[in-house]
C-alpha positions as CSV (number, residue, x, y, z in Angstrom):
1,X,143.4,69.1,175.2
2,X,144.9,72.5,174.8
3,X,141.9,75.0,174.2
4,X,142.4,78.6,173.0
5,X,139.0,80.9,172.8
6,X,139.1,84.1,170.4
7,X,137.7,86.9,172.5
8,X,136.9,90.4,171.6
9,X,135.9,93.2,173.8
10,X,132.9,95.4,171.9
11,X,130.4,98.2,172.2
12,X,127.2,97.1,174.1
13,X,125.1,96.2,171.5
14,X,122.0,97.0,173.8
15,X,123.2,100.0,173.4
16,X,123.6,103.3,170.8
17,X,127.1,102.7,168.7
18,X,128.9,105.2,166.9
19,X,131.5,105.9,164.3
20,X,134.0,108.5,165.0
21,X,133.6,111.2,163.3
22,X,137.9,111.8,162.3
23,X,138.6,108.0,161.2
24,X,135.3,106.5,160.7
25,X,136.0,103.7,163.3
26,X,134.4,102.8,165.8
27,X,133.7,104.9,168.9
28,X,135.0,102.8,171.2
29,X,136.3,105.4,173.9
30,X,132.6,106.5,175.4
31,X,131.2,103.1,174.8
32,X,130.2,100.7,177.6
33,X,132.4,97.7,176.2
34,X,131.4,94.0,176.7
35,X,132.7,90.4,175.3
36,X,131.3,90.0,172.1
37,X,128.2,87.6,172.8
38,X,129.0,85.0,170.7
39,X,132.6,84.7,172.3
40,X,130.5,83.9,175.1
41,X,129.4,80.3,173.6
42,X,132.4,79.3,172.5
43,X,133.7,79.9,176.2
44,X,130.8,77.9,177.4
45,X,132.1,75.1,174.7
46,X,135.5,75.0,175.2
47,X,135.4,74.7,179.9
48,X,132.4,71.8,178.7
49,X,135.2,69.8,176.5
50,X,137.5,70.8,179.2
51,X,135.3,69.3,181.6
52,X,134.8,66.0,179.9
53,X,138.3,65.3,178.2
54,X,140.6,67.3,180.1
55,X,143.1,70.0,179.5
56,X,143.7,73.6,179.8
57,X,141.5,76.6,178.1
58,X,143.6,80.1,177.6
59,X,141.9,83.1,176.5
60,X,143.4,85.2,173.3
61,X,142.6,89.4,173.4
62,X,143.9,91.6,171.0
63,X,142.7,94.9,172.1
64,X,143.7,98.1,173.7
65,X,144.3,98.0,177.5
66,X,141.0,98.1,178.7
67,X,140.4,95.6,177.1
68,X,141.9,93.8,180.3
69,X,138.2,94.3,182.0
70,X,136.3,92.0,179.5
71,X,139.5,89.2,180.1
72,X,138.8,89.0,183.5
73,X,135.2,88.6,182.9
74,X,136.0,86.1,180.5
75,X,138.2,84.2,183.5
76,X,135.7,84.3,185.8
77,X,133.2,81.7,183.9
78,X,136.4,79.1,184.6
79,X,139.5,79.4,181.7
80,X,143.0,79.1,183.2
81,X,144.9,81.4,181.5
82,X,144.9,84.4,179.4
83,X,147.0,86.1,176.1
84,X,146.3,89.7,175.5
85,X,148.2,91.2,172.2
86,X,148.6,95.1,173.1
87,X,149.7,97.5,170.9
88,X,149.2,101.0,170.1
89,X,149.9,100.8,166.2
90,X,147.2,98.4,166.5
91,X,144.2,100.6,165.8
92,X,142.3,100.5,163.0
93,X,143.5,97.4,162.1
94,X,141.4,95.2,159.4
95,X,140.5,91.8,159.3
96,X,143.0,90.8,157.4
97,X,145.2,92.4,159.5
98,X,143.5,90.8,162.8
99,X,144.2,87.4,161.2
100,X,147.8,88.2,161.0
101,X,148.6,89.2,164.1
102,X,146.5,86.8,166.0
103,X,147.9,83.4,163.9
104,X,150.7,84.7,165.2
105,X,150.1,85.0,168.7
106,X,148.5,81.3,168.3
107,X,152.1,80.3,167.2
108,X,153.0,80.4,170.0
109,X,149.8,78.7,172.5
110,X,150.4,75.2,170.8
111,X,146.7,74.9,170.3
112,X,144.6,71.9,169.5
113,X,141.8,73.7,169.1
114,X,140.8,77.1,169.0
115,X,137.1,78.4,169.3
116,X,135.4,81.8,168.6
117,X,132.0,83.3,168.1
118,X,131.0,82.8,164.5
119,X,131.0,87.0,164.3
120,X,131.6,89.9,165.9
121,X,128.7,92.6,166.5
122,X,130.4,95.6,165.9
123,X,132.1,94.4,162.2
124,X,129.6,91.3,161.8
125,X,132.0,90.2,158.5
126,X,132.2,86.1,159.5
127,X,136.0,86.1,157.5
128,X,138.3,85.9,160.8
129,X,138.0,82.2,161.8
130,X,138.4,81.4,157.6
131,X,141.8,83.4,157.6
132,X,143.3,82.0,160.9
133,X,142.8,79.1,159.4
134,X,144.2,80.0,156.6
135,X,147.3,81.3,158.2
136,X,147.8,78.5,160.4
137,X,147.2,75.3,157.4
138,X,144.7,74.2,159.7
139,X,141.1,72.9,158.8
140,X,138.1,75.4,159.8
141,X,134.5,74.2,161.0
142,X,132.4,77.0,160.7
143,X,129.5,78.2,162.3
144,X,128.7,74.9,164.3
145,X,125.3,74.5,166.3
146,X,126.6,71.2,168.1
147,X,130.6,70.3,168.0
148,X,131.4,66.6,169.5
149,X,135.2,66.0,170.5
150,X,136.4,62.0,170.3
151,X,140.3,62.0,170.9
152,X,141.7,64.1,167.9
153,X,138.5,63.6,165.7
154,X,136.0,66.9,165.6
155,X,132.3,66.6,164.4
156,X,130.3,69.6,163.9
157,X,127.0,70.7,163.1
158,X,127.0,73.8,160.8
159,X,124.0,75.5,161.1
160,X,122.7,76.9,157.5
161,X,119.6,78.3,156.2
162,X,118.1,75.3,155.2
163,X,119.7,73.0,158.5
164,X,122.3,71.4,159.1
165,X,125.9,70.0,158.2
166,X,127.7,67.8,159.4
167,X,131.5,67.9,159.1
168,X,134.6,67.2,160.7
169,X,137.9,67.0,160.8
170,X,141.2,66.3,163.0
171,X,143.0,68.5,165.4
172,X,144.5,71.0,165.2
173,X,141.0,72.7,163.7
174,X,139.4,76.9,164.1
175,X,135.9,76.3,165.2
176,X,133.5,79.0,165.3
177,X,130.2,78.9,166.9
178,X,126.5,80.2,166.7
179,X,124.6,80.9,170.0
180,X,122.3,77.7,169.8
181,X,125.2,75.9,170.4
182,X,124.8,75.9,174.1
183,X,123.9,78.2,177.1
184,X,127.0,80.1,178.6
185,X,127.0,79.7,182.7
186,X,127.1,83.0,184.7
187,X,130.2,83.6,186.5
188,X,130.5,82.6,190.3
189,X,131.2,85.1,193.3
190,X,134.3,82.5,193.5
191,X,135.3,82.7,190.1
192,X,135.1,86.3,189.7
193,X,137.3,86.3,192.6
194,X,139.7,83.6,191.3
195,X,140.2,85.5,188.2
196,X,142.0,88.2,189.4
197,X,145.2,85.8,190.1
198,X,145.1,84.0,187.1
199,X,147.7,84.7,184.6
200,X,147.9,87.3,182.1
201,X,150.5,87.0,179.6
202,X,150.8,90.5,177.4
203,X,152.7,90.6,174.2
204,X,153.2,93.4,171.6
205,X,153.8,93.0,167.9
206,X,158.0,93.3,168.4
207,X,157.1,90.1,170.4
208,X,155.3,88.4,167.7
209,X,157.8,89.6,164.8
210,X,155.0,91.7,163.2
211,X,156.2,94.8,161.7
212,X,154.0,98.1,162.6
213,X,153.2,99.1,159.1
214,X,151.5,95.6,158.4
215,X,148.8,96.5,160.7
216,X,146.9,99.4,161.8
217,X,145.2,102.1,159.5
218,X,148.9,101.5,157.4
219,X,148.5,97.8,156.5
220,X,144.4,98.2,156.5
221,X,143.4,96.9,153.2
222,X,139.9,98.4,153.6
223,X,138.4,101.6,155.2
224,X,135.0,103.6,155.8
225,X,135.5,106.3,153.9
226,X,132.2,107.7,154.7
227,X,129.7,107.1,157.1
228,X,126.0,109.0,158.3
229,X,123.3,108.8,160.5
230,X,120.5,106.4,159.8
231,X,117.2,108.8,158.8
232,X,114.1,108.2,161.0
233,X,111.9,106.1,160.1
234,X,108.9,107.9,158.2
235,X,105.1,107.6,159.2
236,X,104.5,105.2,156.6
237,X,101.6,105.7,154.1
238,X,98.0,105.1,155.4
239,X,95.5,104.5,152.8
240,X,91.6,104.7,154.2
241,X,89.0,102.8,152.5
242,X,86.4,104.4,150.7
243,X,86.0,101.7,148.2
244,X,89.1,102.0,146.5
245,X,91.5,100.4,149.4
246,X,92.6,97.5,147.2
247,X,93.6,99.3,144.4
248,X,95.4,101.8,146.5
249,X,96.9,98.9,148.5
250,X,97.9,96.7,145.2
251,X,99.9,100.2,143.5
252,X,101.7,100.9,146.7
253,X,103.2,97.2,147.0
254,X,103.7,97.7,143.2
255,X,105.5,101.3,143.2
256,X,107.6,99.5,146.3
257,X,108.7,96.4,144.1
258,X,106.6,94.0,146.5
259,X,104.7,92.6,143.7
């Protein structure tokens, strides 16, 4: 089976993220930038189908070039291969304009399946793995908790609120997953080592037949037109009993909209 996996270099989210202050994207520049964590799992899933039915696993970046550091990462837990679109018109790109560009870069992978992180924790938004799916007139199953692979037949579990669902459908299929769906391995001194001679194809958007003005802040069909500081968080309001604390307690939860 030939396995593609979404990956997306972000800000640490361990650690303080900003927005620019000239385009309201993003500070990505003075960041320490990691693989999104849920890209993670569906790494983990894709080498444990690899390992039980066979094939080949690629990774697919689109990213500026230092985004190069989180493939290799990403090559040490075990993939073959990687893909990583590089462009400078690129930036600030939307979702929709992600979707493009990377359906198109899929065109050209052959791909029975294709995996991601259900989100991404700098844009958190869920849409990408609905519009590649989209794009490429394949079926999506979305957030799954558990994904079982017989032949060309996929069953997931789609982890809701209230449980679960179970769906499926045939290859070629977008999967995204949450992190219950497994435990991602570390990578080995000999896989970190192996990594650096895989393969690492680049390709730019004159390779993929996308025009410039269709992505970037020129093609964006949404922007942050604003953006501030979250305020501190207050002391809060202590109320001290002197026979009265209920009443005091009952009209702050109802000046609040508690009750």
């Amino acid at each position: 089976m030939n396995i593609v996996v979404l990956v997306k270099q972000v800000p640490d989210s361990g650690a303080e993220r900003n927005l620019t202050s000239d385009d309201n994207t993003v500070d990505r520049g003075s960041a320490n930038n990691v693989i999104n964590e849920m890209d993670e799992y569906a790494i983990e899933e894709a080498l444990k189908i690899k390992e039980a039915h066979g094939g080949e696993v690629t990774i697919l970046t689109m990213g500026p070039d230092r985004a190069t550091e989180s493939i290799r990462k990403a090559l040490s837990m075990g993939p073959d291969a990687a893909v990583h679109v590089v462009d400078d018109a690129l930036a600030g790109s939307c979702a929709v304009a992600t979707s493009k560009v990377l359906a198109a870069a899929l065109g050209t992978l052959n791909a029975d399946l294709i995996l991601c992180g259900a989100e991404s924790t700098d844009g958190r938004v869920q849409v990408l793995p609905h519009m590649l799916a989209e794009r490429l007139g394949v079926a999506a199953l979305t957030g799954a908790r558990k994904l079982t692979v017989d032949g060309a037949s996929l069953t997931a579990e789609r982890q809701t609120e209230e449980g679960y669902e179970v769906v499926s459908a045939a290859t070629p299929a977008v999967v995204s997953v949450w992190d219950t769906i497994n435990e991602p391995r570390y990578p080995s001194f000999k896989g970190i080592m192996a990594a650096k001679k895989k393969p690492v194809r680049t390709l730019s958007l004159a390779d993929l037949g996308v025009s410039a003005d269709e992505v970037g802040f020129a093609g964006a069909t949404s922007a942050v037109v604003e953006h501030s500081k979250r305020p501190p968080r207050s002391a809060g309001t202590k109320i001290t009993d002197e026979g009265t604390a209920g009443t005091q307690l009952v009209e702050y939860l109802v000046t609040e909209k508690f009750v």
